[in-house]
N, CA, C and O of each residue as an XYZ file, in Angstrom:
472
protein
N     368.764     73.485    210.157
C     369.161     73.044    208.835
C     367.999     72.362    208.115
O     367.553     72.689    207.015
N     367.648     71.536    208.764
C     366.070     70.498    208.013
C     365.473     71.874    207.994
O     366.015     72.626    207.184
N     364.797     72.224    208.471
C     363.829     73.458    208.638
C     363.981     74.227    207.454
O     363.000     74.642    206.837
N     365.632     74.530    206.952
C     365.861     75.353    206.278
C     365.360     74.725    204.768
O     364.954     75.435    203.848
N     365.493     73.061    204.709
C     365.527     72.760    203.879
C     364.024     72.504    203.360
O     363.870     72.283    202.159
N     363.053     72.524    204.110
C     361.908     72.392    204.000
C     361.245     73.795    203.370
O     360.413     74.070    202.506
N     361.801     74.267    203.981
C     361.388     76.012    203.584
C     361.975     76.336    201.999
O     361.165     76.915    201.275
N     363.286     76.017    201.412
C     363.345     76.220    200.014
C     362.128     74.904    199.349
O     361.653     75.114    198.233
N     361.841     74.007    199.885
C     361.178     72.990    198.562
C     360.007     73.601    199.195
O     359.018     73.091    198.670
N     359.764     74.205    199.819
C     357.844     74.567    200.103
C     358.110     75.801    199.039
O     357.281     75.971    198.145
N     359.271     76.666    199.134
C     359.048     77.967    198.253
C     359.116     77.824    196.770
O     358.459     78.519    195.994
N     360.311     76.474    196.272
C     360.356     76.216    194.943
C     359.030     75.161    194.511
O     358.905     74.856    193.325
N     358.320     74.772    195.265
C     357.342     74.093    194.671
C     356.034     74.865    193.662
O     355.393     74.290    192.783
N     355.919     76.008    194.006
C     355.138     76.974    193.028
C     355.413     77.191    192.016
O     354.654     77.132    191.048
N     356.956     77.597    192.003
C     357.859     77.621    190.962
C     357.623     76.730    189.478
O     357.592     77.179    188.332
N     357.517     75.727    189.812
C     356.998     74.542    189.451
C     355.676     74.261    188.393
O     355.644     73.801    187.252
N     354.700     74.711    189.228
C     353.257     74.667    188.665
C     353.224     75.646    187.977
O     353.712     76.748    188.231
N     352.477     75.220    186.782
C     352.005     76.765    186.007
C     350.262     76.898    186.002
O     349.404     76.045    185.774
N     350.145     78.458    186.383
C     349.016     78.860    186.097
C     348.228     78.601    185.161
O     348.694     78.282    184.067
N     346.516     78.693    185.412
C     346.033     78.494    183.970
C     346.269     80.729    182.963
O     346.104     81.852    183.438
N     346.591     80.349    181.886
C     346.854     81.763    181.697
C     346.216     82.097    179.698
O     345.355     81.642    178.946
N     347.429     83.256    179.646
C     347.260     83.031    178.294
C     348.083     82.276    177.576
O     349.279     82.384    177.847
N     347.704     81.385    176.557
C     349.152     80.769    175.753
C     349.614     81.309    174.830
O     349.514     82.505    174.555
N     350.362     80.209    174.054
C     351.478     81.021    172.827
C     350.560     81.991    171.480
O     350.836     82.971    170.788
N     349.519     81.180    171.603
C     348.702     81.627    170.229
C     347.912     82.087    170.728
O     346.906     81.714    170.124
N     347.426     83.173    172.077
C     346.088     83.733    172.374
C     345.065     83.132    172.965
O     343.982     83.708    173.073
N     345.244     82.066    173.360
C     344.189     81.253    174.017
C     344.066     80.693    175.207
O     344.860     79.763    175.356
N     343.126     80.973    176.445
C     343.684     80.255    177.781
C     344.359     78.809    177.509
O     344.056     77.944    176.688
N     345.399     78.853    178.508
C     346.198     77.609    178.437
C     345.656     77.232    179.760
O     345.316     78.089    180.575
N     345.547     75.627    180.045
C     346.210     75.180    181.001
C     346.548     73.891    181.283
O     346.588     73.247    180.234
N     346.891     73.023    182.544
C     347.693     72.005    182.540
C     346.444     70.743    182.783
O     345.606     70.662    183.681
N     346.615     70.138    182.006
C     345.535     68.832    181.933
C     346.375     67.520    181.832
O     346.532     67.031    180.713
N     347.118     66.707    183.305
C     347.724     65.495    183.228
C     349.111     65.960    182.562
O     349.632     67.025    182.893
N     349.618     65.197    181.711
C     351.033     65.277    181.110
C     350.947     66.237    180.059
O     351.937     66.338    179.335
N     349.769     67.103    179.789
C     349.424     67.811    178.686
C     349.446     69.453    179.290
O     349.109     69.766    180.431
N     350.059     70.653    177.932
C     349.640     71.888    178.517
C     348.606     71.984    177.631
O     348.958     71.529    176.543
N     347.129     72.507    177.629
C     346.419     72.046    176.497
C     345.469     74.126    176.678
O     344.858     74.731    177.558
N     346.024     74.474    174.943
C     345.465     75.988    174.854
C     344.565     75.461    173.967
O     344.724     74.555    173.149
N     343.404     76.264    174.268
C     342.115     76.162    173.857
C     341.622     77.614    172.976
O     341.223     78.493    173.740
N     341.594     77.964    171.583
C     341.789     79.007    170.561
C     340.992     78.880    169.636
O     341.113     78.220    168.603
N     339.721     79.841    170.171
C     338.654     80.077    169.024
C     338.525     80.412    167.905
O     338.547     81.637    168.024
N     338.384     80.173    166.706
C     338.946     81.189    165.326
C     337.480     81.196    164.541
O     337.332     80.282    163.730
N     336.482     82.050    164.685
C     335.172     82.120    164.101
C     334.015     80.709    165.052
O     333.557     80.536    166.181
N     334.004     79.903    163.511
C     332.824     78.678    164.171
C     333.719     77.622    164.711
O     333.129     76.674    165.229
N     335.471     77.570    164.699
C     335.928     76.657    164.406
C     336.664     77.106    166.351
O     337.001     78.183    166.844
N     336.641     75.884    166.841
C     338.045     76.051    168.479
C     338.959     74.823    167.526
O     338.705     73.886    166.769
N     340.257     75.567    168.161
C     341.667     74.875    167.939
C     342.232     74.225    169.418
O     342.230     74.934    170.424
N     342.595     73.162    169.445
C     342.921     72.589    170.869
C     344.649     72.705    170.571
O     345.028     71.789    169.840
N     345.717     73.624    170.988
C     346.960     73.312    170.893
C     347.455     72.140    172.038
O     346.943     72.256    173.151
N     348.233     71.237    171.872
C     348.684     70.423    172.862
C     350.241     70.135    172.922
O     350.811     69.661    171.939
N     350.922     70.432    174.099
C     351.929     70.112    174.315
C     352.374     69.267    175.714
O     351.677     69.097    176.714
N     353.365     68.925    175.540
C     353.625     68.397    176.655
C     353.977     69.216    177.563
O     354.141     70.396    177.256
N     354.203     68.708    179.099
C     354.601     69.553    180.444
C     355.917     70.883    180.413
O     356.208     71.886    181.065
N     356.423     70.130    179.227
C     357.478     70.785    179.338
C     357.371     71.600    178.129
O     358.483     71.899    177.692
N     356.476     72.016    177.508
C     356.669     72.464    176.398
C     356.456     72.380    174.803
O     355.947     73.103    173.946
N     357.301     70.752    174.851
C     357.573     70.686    173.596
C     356.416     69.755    172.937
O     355.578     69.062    173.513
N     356.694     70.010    171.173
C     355.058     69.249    170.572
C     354.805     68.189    170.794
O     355.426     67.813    171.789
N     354.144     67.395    170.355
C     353.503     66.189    170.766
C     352.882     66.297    169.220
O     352.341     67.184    168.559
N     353.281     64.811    168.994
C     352.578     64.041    167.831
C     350.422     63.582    168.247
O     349.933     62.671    168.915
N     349.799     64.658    167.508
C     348.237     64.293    167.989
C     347.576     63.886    167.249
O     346.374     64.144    167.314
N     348.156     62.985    166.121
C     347.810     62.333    164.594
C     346.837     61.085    165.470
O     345.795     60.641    164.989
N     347.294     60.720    166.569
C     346.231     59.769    166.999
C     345.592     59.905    168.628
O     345.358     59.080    169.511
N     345.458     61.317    168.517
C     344.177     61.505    169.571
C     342.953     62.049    169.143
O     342.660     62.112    167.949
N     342.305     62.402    169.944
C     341.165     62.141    170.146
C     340.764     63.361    170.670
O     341.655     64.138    171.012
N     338.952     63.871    170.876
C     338.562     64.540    171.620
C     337.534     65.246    171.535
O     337.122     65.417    170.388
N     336.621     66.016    172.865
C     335.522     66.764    172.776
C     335.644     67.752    173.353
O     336.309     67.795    174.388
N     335.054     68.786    172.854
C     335.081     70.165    173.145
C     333.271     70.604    173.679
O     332.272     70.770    172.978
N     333.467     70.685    175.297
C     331.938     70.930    175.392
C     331.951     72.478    175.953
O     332.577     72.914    176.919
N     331.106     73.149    175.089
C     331.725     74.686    175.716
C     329.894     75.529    175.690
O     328.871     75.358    175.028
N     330.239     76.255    176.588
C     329.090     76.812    177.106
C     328.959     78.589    176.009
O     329.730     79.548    176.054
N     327.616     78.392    175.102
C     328.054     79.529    174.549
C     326.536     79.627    174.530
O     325.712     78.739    174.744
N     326.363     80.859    174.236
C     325.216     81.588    174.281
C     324.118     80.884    175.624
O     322.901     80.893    175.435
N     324.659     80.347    176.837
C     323.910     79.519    177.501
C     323.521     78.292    177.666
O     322.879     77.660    178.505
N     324.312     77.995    176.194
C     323.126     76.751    175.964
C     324.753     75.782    175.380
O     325.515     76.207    174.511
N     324.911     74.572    176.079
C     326.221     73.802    176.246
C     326.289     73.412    174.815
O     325.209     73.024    174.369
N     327.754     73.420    173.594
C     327.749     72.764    172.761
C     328.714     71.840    172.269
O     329.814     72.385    172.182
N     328.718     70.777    171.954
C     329.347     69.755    171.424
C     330.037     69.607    170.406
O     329.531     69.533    169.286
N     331.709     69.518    170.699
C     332.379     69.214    169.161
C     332.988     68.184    169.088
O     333.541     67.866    170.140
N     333.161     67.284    167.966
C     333.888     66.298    168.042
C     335.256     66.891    167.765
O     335.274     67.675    166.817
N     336.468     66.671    168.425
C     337.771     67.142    168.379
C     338.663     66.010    167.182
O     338.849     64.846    167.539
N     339.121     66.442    165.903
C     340.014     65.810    165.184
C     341.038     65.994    165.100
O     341.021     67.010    165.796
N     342.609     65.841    164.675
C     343.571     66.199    163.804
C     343.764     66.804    163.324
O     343.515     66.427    162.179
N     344.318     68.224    163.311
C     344.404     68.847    162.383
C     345.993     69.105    161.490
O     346.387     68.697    160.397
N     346.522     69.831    162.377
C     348.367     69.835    162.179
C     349.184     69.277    163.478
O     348.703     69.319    164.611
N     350.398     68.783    163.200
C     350.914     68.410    164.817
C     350.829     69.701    165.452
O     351.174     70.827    165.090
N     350.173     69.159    166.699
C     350.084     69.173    167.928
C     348.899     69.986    167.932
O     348.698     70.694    168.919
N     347.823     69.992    166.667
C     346.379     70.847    167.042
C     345.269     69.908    166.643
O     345.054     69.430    165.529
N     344.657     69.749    167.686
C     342.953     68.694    167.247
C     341.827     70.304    166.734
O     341.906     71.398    167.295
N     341.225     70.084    165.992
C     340.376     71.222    165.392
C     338.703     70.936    165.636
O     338.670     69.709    165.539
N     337.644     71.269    165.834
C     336.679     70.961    165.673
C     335.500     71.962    165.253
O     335.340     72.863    166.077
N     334.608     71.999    164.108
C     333.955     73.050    164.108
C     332.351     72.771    164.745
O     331.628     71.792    164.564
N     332.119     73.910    165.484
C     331.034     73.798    166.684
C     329.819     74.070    165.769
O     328.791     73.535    166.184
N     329.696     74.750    164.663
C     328.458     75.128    163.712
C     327.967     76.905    164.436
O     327.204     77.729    163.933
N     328.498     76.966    165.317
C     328.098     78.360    166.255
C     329.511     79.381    166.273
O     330.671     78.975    166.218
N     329.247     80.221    166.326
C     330.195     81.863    166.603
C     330.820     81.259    168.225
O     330.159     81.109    169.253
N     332.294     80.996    168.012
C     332.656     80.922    169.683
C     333.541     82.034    170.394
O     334.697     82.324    170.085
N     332.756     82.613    171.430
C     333.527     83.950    171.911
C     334.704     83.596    172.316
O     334.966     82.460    172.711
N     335.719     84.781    172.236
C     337.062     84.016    172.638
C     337.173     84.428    174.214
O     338.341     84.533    174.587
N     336.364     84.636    175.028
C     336.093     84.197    176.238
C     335.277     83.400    176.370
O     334.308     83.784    177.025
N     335.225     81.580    175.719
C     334.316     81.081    175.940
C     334.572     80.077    177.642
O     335.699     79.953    178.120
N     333.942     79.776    177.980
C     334.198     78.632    179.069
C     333.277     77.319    178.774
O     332.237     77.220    178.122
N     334.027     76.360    179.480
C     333.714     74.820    178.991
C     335.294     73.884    179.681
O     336.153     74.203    180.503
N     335.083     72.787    178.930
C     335.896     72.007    178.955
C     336.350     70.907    177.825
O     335.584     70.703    176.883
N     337.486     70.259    177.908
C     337.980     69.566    176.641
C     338.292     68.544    177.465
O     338.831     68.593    178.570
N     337.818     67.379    176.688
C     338.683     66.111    177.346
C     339.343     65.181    175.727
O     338.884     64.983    174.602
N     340.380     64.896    176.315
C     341.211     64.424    175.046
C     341.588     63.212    175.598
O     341.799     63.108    176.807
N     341.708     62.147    174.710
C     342.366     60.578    174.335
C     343.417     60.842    174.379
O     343.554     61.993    173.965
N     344.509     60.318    174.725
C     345.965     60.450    174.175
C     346.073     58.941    173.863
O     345.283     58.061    174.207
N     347.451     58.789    172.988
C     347.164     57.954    171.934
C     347.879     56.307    172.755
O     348.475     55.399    172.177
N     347.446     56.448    174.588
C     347.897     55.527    175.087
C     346.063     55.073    175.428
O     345.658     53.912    175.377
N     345.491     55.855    175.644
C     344.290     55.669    175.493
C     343.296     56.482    176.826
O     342.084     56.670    176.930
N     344.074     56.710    177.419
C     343.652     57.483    178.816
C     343.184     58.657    178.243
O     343.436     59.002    177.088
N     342.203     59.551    179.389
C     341.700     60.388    179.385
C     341.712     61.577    179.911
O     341.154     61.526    181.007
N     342.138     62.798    179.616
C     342.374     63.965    180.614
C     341.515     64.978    180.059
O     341.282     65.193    178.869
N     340.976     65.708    181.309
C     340.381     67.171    180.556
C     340.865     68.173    181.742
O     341.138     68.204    182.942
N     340.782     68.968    180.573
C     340.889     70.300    180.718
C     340.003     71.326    180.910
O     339.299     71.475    179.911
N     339.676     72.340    182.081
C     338.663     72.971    181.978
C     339.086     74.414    181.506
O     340.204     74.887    181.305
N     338.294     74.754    181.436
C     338.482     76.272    180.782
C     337.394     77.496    181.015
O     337.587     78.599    180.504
């Protein structure tokens, strides 16, 4: 019986976690702390979508954040702002492939710090 019961929470625990993948708007998603955070290139400009674990929006009128992403080789720096709930915007001054890789680390508006790699 224990045995048995060990064996459903070892199998539903995957269940659970989500992959890093694609998100709602085209952009790798993945899970950074209490955040699902999709990362969505649109020309010179990356869009950071942020939601919570479960889904739903999140007020990001007072976070924060940097976008350091590796493009043409050479690492670049954005300051991450506000844009609409639940998107920080930042424009990099450079063309960002929408396979770019890097990472984002964001403020949340308790003041802690999480990033996200990508």
């Amino acid at each position: 019986m224990l045995r048995t019961i060990f064996t459903l929470l070892f199998l539903a625990a995957p269940a659970a976690a989500h992959e890093p993948g694609i998100g709602p708007n085209g952009g790798m998603r993945v899970d950074a702390g209490p955040y699902r955070v999709e990362l969505v290139p649109a020309g010179t400009m990356v869009n950071v979508h942020i939601t919570m674990d479960d889904d739903s929006v999140i007020d990001t009128s007072t976070m924060t954040g940097t976008a350091i992403l590796l493009i043409d080789g050479k690492p670049v720096r954005a300051s991450l702002a506000p844009a609409t709930p639940g998107i920080l915007s930042a424009d990099t001054g450079v063309e960002v492939p929408t396979d770019v890789k890097g990472a984002v680390q964001l403020v949340g508006p308790d003041g802690k710090t999480v990033q996200a790699k990508f």
